[in-house]
N, C-alpha and C positions, 0 to 999 in steps of 0.2 A: 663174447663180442668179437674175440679174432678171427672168428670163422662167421659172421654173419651173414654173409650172402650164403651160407652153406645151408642154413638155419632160416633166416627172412627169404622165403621164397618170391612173395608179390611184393613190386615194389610200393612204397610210405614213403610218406609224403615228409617224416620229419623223424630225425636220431638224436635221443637224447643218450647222453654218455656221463652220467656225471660223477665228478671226482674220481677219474678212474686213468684216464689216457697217460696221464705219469706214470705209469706201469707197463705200458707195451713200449716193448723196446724197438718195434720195427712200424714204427706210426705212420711209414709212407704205405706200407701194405695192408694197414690198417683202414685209413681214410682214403685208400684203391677201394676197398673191401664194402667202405661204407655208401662212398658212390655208388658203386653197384645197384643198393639196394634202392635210394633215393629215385624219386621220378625227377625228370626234369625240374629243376627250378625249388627243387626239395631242400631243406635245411639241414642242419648238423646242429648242436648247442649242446658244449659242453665247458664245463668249468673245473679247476682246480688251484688247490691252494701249495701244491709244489712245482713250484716253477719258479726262474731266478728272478726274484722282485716280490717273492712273498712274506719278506720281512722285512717293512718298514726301517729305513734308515734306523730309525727310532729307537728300535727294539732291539739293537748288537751287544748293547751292553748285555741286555736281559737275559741272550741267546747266549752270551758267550761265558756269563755268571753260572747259568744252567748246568751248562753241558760240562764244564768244568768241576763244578759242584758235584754231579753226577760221577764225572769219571775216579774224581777223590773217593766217593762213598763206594765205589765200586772195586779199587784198590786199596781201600783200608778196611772195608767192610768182608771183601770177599774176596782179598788175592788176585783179583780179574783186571787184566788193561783190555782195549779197543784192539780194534783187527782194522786197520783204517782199506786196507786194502780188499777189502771184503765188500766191496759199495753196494748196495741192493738197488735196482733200477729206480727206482722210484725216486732217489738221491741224485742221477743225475739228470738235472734240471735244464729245460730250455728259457728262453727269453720270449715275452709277449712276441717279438720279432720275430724270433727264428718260427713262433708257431703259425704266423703269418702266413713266412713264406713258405713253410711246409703246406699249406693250406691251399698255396694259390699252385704253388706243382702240381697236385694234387686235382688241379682241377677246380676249386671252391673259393667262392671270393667274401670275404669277410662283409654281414653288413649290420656287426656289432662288436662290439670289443669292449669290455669294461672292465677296471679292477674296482673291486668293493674292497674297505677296508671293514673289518668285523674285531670287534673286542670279546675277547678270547681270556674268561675267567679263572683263573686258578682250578678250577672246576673241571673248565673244557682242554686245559693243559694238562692235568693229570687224568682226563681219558684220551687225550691221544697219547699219553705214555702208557697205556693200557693196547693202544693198535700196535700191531706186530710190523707192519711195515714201516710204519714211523721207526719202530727199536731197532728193524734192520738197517733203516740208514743212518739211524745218529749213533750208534751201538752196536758194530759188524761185528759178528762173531763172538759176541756177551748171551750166555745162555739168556733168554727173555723173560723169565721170571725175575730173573736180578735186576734183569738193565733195566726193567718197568717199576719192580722198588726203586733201584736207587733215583729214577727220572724225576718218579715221584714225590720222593724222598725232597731230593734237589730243589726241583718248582716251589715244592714249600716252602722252605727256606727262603730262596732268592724273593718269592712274593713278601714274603715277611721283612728280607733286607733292605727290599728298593720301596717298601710300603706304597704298592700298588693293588691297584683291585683287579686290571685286567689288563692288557696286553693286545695290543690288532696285530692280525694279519692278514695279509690281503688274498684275495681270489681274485683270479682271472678268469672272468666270464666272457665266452665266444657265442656268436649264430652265425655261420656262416651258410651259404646258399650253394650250391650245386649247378655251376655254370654251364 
């Protein structure tokens, strides 16, 4: 997708990108790139669940029970501490805001914006401790076989402590138009 216009030669009418834009580091050359390919009046709609505001006030205890949880079983289980300095893109998050205005530089004017909040089972928490990019940003520099035990490991537990069945987190869902 970084090279789209390289690739999409006629231009479409519509770009879906989902769960993915939290990963490009250079998102103004990105959605230059995407315009490109857009006809006039063309849409963009992409969504993702890393971005700052995708953990419910709610949920800091849960978040912060976790990851704690996690980093204990990973220095007593395996010798291993965090490399906090080691941030994987994906970990540094924008603001519904700031995607805004990137959007409107860019050229595109927003003419949707939603956050859904989604209940996120014990289940779906230890498969995302199975994605490697999630390990890279809560877990920098933890070989990823480990850090996805002990995640996993972890969630268990905390699920079992705070006797919950599931957990939301939000997504941020955009359509924006090609002005």
């Amino acid at each position: 997708v970084e090279q789209i216009s390289d690739t999409v030669t006629d231009s479409v009418d519509t770009v879906f990108f989902c769960n993915a834009i939290h990963y490009i580091s250079d998102k103004e050359s990105l959605l230059s790139d995407i315009s490109k390919t857009l006809k006039p009046g063309g849409k963009l709609v992409f969504n993702t669940s890393f971005y700052d505001g995708a953990h419910p006030p709610e949920t800091m205890l849960f978040a912060r029970k976790w990851m704690m949880r996690a980093a204990r079983i990973l220095r007593t289980e395996h010798g291993l501490k965090l490399h906090k300095s080691e941030k994987d893109q994906s970990r540094k998050q924008l603001t519904p805001t700031e995607y805004k205005e990137l959007l409107e530089r860019s050229g595109f004017r927003i003419t949707k914006q939603e956050i859904a909040k989604v209940q996120v089972t014990m289940q779906g928490w230890q498969d995302i401790s199975s994605f490697e990019d999630f390990i890279l940003g809560v877990m920098p520099g933890v070989p990823l076989e480990k850090a996805s035990a002990a995640l996993k490991k972890a969630v268990a537990q905390v699920f079992e402590e705070m006797g919950v069945k599931s957990v939301p987190r939000n997504w941020l869902d955009i359509v924006a138009t090609k002005a």
